[in-house]
N, C-alpha and C positions, 0 to 999 in steps of 0.2 A: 835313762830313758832314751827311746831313738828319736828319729824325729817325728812329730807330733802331725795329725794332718786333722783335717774340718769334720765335719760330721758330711758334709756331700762328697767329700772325697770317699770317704770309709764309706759309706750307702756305695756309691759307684765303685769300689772294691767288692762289696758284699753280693753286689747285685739287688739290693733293696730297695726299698724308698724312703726316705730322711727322716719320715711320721716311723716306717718301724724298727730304724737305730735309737729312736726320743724312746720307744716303748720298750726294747731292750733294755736300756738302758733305765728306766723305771722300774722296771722288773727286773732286775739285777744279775740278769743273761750278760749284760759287760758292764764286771765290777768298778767298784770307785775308782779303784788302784791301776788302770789303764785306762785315764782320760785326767784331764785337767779342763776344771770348770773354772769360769771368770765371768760372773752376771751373769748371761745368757748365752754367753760363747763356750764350747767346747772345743779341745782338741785331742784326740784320740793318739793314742802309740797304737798302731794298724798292729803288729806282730804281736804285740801282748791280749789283744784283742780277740786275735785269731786264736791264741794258745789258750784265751779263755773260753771260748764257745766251744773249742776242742773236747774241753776236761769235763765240760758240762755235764750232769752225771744222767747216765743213760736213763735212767727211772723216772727224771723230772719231768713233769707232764711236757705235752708238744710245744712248741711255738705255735702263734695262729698262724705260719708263713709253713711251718710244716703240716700242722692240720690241710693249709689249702693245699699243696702239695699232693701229701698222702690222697686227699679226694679227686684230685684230678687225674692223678695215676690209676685207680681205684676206677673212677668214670671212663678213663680212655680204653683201661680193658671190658668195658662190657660194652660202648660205642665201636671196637675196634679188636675183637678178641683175638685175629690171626699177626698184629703188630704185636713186632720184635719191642719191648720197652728198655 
């Protein structure tokens, strides 16, 4: 394993926010097998993390983080139809 970082590290890698690494991570978007749990502390291997949201299989329904996404992209072309996205 490489080395191991916090769950507010990995968010501030992700660009996320800490409640939806806990929900990934419930939902099994990052497997067991890239993180080591102790009580209530986590540590994540960041690269095996990545390589697993990677492989994710394109069919699985959205994230809510991509649902909000896709809608605000979606909203920004009808608020803003002649921007370049």
């Amino acid at each position: 394993m490489n080395e191991l970082i916090t769950i507010d590290a990995l968010a501030k890698k992700l660009s996320v926010s800490i409640s939806t690494v806990r929900s990934w991570v419930r939902q099994g978007y990052i497997p067991k097998d890239t993180y080591v749990q102790i009580a209530k502390t986590y540590r994540f291997d960041y690269d095996r993390v990545i390589e697993a949201l990677r492989q994710r299989n394109k069919d699985d329904p959205p994230t809510p983080a991509e649902m909000v996404k896709t809608a605000q992209l979606e909203l920004d072309l009808v608020v803003h139809p002649d921007k370049d996205l």
